[in-house]
C-alpha positions in Angstrom: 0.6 -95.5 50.2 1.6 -94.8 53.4 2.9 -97.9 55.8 0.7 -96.8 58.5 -2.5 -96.5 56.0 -1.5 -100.0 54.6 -1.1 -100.7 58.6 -4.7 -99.7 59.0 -6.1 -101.7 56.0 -4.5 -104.4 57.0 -4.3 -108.6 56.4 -7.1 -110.5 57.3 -6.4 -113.5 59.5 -9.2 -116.6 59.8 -10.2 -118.7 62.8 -10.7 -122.1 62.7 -12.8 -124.7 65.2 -13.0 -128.1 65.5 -14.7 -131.2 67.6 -14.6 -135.1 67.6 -17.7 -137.6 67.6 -17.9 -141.4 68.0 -20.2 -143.8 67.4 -20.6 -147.7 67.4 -17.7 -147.9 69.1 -15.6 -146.5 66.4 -14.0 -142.8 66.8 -14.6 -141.2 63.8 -13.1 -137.2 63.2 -15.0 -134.6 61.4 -13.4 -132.4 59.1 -11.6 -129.3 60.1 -13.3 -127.2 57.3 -16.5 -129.5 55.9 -16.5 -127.5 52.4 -14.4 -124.7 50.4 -15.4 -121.3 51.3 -14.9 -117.9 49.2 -14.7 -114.7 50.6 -14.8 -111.5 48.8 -13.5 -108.1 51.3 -13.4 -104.6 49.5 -13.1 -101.2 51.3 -13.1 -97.6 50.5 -10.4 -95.1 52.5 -10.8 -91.3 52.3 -8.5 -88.7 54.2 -7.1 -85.4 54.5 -4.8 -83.5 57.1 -2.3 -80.6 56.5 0.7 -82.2 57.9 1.5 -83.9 54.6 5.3 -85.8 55.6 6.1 -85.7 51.6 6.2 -81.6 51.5 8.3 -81.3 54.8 5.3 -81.9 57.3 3.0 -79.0 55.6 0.2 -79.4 53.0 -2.4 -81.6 51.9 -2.9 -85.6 53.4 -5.5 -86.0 51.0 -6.0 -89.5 49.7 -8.3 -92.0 48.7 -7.5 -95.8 48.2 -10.4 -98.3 47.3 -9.4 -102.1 47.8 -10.2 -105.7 46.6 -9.3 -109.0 48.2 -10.4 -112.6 47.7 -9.9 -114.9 50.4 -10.1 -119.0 48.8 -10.1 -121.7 51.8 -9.8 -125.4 50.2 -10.1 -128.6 52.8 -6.9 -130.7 51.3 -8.4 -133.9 53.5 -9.7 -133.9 57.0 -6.7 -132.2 58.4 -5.2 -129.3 56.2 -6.5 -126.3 55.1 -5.0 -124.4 52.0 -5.9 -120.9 51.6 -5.3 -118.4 49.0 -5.5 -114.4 49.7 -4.9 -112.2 46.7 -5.6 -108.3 46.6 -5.6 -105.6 44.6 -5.5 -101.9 46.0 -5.8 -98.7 43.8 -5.1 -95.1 45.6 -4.6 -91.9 44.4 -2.4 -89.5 47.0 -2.2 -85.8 46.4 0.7 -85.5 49.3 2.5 -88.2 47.4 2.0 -86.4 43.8 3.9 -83.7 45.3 7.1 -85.9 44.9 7.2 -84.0 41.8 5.1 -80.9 42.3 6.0 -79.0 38.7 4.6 -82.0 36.4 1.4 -79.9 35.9 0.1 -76.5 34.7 -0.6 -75.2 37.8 2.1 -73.6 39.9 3.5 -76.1 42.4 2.1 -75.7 46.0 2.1 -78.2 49.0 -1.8 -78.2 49.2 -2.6 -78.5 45.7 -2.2 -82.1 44.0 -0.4 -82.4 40.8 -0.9 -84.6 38.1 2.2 -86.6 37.6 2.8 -90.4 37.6 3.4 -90.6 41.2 0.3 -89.7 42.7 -1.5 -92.9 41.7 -0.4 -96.5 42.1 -1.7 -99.9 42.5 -0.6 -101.8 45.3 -1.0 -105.8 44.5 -0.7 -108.7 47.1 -0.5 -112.5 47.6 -0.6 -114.8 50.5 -0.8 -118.6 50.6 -1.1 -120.1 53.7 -1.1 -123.8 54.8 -2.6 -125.1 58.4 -2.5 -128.7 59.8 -4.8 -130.3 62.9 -3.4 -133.1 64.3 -6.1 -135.9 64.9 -7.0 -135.0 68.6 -7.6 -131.4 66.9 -5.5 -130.0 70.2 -2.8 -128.9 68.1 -2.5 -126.6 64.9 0.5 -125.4 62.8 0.9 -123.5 59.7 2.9 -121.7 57.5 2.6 -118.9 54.9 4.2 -117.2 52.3 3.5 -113.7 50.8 4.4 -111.2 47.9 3.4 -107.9 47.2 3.9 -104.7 44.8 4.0 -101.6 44.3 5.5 -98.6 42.1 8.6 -97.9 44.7 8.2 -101.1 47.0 8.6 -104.8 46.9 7.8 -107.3 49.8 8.5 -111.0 50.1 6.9 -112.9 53.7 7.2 -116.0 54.9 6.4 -117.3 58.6 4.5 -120.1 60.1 3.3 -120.7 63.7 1.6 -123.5 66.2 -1.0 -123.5 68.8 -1.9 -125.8 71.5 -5.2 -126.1 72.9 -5.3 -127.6 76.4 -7.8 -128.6 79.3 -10.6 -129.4 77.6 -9.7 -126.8 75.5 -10.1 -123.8 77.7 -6.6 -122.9 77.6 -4.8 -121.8 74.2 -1.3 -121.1 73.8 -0.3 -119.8 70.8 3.4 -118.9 69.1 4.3 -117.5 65.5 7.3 -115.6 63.5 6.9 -114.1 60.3 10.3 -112.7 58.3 9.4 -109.5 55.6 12.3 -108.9 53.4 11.5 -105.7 51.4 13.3 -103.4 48.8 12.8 -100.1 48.1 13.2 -98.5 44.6 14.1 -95.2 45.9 12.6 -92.4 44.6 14.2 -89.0 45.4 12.2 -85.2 45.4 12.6 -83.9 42.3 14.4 -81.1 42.6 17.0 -83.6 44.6 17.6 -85.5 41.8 20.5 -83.4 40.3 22.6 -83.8 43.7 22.3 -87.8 43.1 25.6 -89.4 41.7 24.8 -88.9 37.5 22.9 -85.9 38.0 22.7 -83.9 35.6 23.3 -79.5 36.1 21.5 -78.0 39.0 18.0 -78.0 39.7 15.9 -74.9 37.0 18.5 -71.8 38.7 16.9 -69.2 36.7 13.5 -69.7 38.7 14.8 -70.3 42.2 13.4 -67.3 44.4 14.3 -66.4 48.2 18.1 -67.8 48.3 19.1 -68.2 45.0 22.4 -70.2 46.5 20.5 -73.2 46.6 22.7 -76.1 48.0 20.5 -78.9 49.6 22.3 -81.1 52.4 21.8 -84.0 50.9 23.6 -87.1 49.9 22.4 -90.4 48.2 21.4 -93.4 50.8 23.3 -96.6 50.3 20.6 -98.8 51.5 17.5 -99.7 49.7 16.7 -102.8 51.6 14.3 -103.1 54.8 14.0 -106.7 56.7 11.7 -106.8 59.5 11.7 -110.1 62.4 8.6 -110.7 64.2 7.9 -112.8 67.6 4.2 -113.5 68.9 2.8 -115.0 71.5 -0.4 -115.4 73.2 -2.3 -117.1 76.1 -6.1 -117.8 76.1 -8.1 -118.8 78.7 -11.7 -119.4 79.5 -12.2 -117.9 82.8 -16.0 -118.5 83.6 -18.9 -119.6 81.1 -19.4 -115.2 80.3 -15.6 -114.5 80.2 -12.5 -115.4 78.3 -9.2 -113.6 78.6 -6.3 -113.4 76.3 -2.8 -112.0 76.7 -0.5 -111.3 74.4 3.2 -110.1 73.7 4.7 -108.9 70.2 8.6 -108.6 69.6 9.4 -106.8 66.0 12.6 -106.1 64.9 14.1 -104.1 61.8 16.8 -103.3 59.7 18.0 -101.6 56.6 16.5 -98.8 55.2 13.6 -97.4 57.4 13.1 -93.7 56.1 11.0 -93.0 53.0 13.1 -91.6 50.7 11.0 -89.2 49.3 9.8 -87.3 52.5 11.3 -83.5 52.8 13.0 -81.9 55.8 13.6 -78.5 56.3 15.9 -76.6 58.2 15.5 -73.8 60.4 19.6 -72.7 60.0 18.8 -72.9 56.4 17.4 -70.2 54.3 14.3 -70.8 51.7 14.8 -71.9 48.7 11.5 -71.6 46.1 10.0 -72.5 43.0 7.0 -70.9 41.8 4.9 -71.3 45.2 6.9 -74.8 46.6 9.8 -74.4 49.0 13.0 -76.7 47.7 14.0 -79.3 50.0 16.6 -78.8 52.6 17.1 -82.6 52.7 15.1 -86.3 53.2 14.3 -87.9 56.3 17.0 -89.8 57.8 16.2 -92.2 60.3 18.1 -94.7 62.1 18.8 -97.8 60.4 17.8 -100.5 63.1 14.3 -100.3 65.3 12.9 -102.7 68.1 9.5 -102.7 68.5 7.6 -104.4 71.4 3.9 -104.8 72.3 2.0 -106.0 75.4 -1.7 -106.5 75.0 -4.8 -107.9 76.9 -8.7 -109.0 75.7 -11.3 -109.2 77.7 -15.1 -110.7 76.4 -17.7 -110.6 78.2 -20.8 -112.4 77.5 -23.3 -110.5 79.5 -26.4 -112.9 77.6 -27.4 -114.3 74.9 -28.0 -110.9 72.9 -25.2 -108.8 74.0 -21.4 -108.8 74.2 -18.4 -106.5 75.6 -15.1 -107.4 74.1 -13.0 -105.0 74.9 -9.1 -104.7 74.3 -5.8 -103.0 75.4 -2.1 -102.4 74.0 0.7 -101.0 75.5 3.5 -99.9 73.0 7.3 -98.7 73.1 10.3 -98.7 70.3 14.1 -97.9 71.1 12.5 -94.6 68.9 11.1 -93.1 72.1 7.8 -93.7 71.1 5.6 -94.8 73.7 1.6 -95.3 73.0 -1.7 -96.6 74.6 -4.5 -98.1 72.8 -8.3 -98.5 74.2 -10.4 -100.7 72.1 -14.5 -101.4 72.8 -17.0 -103.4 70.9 -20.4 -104.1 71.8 -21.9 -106.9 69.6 -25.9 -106.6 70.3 -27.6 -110.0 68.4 -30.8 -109.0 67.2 -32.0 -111.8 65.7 -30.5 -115.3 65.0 -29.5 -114.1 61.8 -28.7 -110.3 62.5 -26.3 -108.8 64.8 -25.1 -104.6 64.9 -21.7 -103.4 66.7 -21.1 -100.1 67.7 -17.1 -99.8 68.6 -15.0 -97.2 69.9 -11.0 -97.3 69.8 -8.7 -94.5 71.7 -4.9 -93.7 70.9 -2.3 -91.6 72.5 1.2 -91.7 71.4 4.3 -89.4 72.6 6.6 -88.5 69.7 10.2 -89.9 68.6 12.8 -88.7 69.5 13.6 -87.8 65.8 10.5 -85.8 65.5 10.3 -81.7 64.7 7.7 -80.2 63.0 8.0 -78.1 59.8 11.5 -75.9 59.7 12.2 -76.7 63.3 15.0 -79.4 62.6 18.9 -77.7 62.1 21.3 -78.9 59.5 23.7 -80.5 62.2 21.6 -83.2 63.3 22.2 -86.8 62.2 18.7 -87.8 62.1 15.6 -85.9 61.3 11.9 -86.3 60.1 8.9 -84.0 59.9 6.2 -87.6 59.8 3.6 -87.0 61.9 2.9 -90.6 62.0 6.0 -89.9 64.8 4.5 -87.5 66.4 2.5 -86.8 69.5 -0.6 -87.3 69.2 -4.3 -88.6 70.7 -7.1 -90.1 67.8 -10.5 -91.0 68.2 -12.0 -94.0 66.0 -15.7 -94.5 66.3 -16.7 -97.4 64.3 -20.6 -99.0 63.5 -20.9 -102.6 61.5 -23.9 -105.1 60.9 -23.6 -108.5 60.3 -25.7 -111.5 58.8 -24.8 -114.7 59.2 -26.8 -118.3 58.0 -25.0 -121.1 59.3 -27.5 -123.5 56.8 -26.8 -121.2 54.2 -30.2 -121.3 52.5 -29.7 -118.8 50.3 -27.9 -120.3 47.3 -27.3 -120.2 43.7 -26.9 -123.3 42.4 -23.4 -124.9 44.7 -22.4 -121.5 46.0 -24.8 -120.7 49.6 -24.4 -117.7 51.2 -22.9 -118.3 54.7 -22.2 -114.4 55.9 -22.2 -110.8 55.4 -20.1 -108.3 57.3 -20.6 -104.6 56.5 -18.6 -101.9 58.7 -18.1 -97.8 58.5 -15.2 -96.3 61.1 -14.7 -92.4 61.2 -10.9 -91.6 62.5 -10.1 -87.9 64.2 -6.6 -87.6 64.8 -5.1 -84.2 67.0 -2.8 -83.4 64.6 -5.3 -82.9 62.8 -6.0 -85.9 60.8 -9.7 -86.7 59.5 -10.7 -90.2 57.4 -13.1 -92.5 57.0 -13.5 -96.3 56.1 -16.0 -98.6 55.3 -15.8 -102.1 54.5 -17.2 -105.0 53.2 -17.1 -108.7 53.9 -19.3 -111.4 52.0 -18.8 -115.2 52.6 -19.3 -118.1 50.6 -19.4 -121.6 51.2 -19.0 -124.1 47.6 -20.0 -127.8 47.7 
């Protein structure tokens, strides 16, 4: 799966609230969360493009990916909060199973899928997190820890953070740093695989067709390790009784190996090398091996009445890459009843491309770095999204200890210029367990 796609998916983050009461002259403190609560999240990705980075930025995006998570909160005592996350995501890739695009009868060809081991995996995650309220309930730190899996791809997460909530709680200040160290199991194209140090002869010479000389540019990588640093903070403030503002500032920075080792370049100072109907690497994407990322964003809501809500959103982006983007964000939360609400939203992004960016065969040999992802290149995308929410604060819906507190259902359709076409929906139900 690709980083953006898990990018997109996602990690759910909770919100927590809490008050003080007195009485009889003795202060007493209620519970930051009064009972456990169980949340079950699943959602169903489906895309396609032709820009497929895997084949050289030609052929078939197509992908589906169907996901399961359960989210476990537990009240330790009045103050903390332990909470559980584990998922489990399944996808099948038909730009990935072109890693190895002779494993099947067919002839190989970048828009066709093949049927070899590497165009399905399961991608597995798990994130326990830990979040203390000091007495006054004014301030709130926590820390986490996370692992996940997958076929070519290991992740270990920590991080923790602390907010302060000030005058009367209008103002929120709000710091955290998170540390990924991953590892790679690299995984070259297969007809690279020879060139690696052990390989074995050259790559099926008998069928090559166009230049039979073929004799890729290509060496092995001597890093398989990727550690990313991340800095956040944000400022809340409750500006009248309709609006509340936030600002925010993200600082990420990388290192080690930040190119997928599987992706194909290919040269235009190069002649064409093919088997059957697939054109033979000229190389893998190289990329640099450090990256600094930083983002400035600003929220807006706006409580126009009781029924209906604007919360709208902005993000300015820019990496020593040469990437540069803008991202519009709307949501308009109309309550219907006290139980039902619906949200229409509509999100807008522009990007320019890296500076490592060419498209298909317009890269030469000479270069030091090189890719043909259009993740890093120019482009504009449309997301139009539509959810409905029910929520019962009393929870009177039960079966037998376990009431029904919410449900959050949600269907986004994404256009990309390149072109890119997917769709998502998703699914929230929560649960509250005396």
């Amino acid at each position: 799966m690709t980083n953006s796609i898990k990018q997109f998916i996602g990690i759910l983050l909770l919100g927590l609230s809490t008050s003080l009461f007195s009485q009889d002259d003795q202060d007493y403190k209620r519970r930051v969360l009064e009972s456990s609560e169980i949340e079950f999240l699943t959602s169903y990705y489906t895309q396609d493009g032709d820009n497929a980075a895997v084949t050289g930025g030609v052929g078939t995006e197509e992908l589906t990916d169907a996901t399961g998570t359960v989210v476990l909160s537990i009240p330790l005592n009045d103050d903390d909060i332990l909470t559980v996350d584990a998922g489990i995501s399944a996808y099948t890739s038909a730009s990935s199973s072109n890693v190895n695009p002779f494993d099947s009868n067919g002839a190989g060809n970048p828009y066709n899928a093949t049927t070899g081991a590497s165009g399905s995996d399961t991608w597995v995650n798990f994130t326990g997190s830990y979040t203390h309220n000091s007495d006054d309930r004014n301030s709130i730190w926590s820390g986490k820890l996370s692992v996940s899996s997958e076929y070519d791809y290991f992740s270990l997460g920590f991080g923790g953070g602390f907010t302060r909530l000030m005058n009367e709680k209008n103002t929120e200040i709000g710091v955290n740093a998170n540390i990924y160290l991953d590892k790679w199991n690299v995984i070259y194209p297969i007809e690279l695989r020879p060139f690696t140090i052990g390989g074995v002869g050259e790559f099926r010479p008998s069928e090559i067709t166009g230049n039979p000389d073929y004799n890729p540019n290509f060496t092995e990588l001597n890093k398989s390790n990727r550690n990313s640093y991340s800095l956040g903070l944000t400022f809340s403030q409750i500006l009248t009784q309709n609006l509340q503002g936030l600002l925010s500032c993200d600082i990420v920075s990388q290192s080690g190996l930040l190119s997928t080792p599987f992706q194909r370049v290919y040269f235009s100072d190069v002649q064409d090398s093919f088997i059957e109907n697939f054109q033979l690497a000229d190389d893998i994407e190289r990329l640099p091996d450090n990256r600094l990322k930083l983002a400035f964003g600003g929220r807006l809501n706006w409580f126009i009445s009781s029924y209906l809500t604007l919360r709208s959103y902005y993000r300015y982006y820019l990496d020593d890459w040469g990437i540069n983007s803008h991202t519009l964000n709307a949501e308009l939360p109309i309550k219907l009843s006290d139980k039902f609400t619906v949200y229409p939203s509509y999100r807008y992004y522009t990007q320019n491309e890296a500076d490592y960016f060419a498209p298909y065969e317009s890269h030469i040999s000479t270069s030091v770095f090189y890719t043909s992802d259009y993740d890093l290149s120019t482009y504009d995308a449309h997301q139009y999204g539509f959810g409905v929410s029910y929520t019962d604060i009393f929870t009177k819906f039960r079966i037998s200890k376990i009431g029904l507190k919410s449900i959050d259902l949600k269907v986004y359709k994404y256009d990309r210029s390149t072109p890119l076409k997917s769709v998502i929906a998703t699914g929230g139900f929560n649960f509250v367990v005396d």
